[in-house]
C-alpha positions as MATLAB code, in Angstrom:
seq = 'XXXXXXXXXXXXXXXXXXXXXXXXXXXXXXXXXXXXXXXXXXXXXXXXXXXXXXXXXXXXXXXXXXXXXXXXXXXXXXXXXXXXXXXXXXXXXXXXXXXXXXXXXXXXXXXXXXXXXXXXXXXXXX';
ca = [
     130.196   61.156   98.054;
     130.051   59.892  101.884;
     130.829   56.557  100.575;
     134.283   57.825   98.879;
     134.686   60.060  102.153;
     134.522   57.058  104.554;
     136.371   54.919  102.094;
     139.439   57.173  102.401;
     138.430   57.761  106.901;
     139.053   54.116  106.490;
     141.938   53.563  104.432;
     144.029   56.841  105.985;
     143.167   57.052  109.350;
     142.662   53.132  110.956;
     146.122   52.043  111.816;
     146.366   48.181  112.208;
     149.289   46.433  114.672;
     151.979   45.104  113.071;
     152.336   42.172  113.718;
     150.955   38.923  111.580;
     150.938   35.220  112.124;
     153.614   33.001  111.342;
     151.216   31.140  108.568;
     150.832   34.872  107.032;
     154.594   35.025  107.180;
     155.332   32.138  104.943;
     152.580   32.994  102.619;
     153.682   36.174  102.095;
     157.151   34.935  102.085;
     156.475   32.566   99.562;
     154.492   34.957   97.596;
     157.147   37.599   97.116;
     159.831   34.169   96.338;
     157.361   33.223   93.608;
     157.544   36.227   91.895;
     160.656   37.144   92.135;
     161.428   34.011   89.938;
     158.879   34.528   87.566;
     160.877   37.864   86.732;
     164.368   35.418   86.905;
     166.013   38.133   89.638;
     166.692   35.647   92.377;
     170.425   36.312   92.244;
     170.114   40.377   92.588;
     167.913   40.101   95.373;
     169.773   37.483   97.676;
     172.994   40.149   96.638;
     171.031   43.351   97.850;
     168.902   41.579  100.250;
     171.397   40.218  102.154;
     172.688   43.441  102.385;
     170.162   45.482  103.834;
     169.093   42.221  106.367;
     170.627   44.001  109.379;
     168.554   47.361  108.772;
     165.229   45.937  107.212;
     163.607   46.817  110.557;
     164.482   50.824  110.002;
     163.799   50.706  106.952;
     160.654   49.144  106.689;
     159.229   52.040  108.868;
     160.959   54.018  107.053;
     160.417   53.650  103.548;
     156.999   51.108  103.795;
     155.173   52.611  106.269;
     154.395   55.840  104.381;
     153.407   54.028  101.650;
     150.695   52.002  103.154;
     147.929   53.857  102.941;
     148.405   53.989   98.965;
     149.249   50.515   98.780;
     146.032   49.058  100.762;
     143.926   51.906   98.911;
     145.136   49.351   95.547;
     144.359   46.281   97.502;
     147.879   45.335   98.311;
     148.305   44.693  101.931;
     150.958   46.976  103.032;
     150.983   46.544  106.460;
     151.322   43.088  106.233;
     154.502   43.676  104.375;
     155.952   46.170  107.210;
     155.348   43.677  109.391;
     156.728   41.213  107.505;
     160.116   42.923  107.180;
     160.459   44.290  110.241;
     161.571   41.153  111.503;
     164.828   40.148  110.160;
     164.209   36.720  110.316;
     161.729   37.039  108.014;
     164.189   38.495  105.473;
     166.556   35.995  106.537;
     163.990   33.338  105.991;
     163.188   35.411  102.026;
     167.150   34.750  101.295;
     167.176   31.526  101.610;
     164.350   30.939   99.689;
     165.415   32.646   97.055;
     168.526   31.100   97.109;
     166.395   27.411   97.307;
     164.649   28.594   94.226;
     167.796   29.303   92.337;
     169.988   26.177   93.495;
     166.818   24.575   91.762;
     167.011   26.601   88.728;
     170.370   25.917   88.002;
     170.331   21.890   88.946;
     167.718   21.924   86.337;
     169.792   23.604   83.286;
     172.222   21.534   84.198;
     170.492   18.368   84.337;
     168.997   19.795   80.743;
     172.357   20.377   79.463;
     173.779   16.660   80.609;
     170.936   14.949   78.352;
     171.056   17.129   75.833;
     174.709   16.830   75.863;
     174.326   12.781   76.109;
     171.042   12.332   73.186;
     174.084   14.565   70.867;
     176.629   11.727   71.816;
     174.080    8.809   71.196;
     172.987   10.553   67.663;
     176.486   10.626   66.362;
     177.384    6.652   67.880;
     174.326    5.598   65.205;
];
């Protein structure tokens, strides 16, 4: 029972800074980018988080920092992520990822497409 009780001392009441390293940045960065396109919802993000890039700092101590506790008591490093949005270049730096990622996506069904498109043309010339 004292284990569980200074589990939860630890988890609830030790407050880290907020602030991360710039390498910690991009890796998160990159983290959230990668799955975000695993789930294919690149293009509602960049629409919504372009949207709320001038606020992110309010509302990452808002609506994140609450959660934190919860979120680092599941492993997930919450106040990484407050950190990481509370600096709008951050989500500035997310967007264009995203949008990266996407450009990508689509060049490549296109490119798909073209040779598809061109193997169909040299099938019916033979």
């Amino acid at each position: 029972m004292s284990k569980i009780i200074s589990k939860l001392k630890e988890i609830f009441c030790n407050i880290p800074t907020l602030e991360i390293t710039p390498e910690r940045e991009t890796e998160l960065i990159d983290k959230i980018a990668e799955t975000i396109s695993k789930h294919n919802l690149e293009l509602p993000t960049i629409f919504l988080g372009s949207g709320f890039q001038s606020t992110s700092t309010v509302l990452s101590q808002m609506l994140l920092l609450p959660m934190t506790p919860y979120l680092e008591a599941f492993g997930i490093s919450g106040y990484d992520y407050v950190a990481l949005f509370s600096n709008k270049d951050n989500v500035r730096r997310l967007m264009e990822k995203l949008d990266e990622i996407y450009l990508t996506k689509e060049m490549t069904k296109e490119a798909a497409k073209e040779q598809a498109k061109e193997e169909a043309q040299d099938k019916a010339k033979h």
